[in-house]
C-alpha positions, -999 to +999 in steps of 0.1 A: +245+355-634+274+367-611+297+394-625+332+382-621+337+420-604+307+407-577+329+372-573+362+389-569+346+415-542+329+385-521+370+368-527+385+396-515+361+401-479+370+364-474+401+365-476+403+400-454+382+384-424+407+353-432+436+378-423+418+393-395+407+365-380+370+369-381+345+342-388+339+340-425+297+345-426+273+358-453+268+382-424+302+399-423+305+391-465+274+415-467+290+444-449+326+440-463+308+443-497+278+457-496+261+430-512+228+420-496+227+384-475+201+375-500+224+382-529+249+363-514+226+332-504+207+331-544+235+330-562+254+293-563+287+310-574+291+333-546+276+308-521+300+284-529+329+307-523+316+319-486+306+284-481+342+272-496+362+296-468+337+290-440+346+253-444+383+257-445+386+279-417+370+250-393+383+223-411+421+234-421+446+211-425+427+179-414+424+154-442+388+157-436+390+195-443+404+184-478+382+156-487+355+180-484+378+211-502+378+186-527+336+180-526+331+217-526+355+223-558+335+195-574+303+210-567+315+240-580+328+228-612+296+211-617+279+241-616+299+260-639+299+230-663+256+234-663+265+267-672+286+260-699+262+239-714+234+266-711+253+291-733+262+266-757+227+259-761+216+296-765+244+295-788+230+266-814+194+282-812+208+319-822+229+298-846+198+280-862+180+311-863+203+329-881+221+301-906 
């Protein structure tokens, strides 16, 4: 699981080579952050959000670019939804256990 500290730090270095008008790769992500590539590439939540700014640097502003905006948000919502359900599932075992 991805601390939402972790998420807002990979944000922020995407963002900054946004500004600066770098490439957004897990490369430069690492160094900005200090998070290792592998970190970056395992974890779905922070690979969507490099993925997410590598896609609308190359594709901003074309209808294409949004179609897929739109694909990647989806994906990601999906993938917090799977999430949702996990804990609510921890959370009716622990119930069952205790009740």
């Amino acid at each position: 699981m991805t601390s939402s500290d972790t998420l807002h730090r990979v944000e922020r270095a995407c963002a900054q080579l946004h500004r600066d008008g770098h490439p957004v790769t897990f490369t430069a992500v690492a160094t900005l952050t200090g998070l290792g590539r592998t970190t970056l590439y395992r974890s779905p939540s922070l690979r969507i959000v490099i993925e997410e700014n590598r896609h609308r640097a190359a594709t901003n502003g074309t209808l294409t670019g949004l179609l897929d905006e739109i694909r990647t948000l989806q994906t990601a919502l999906e993938a917090v939804a799977a999430r949702v359900r996990h804990h609510e599932e921890q959370l009716r075992r622990l119930a069952t256990r205790v009740g």
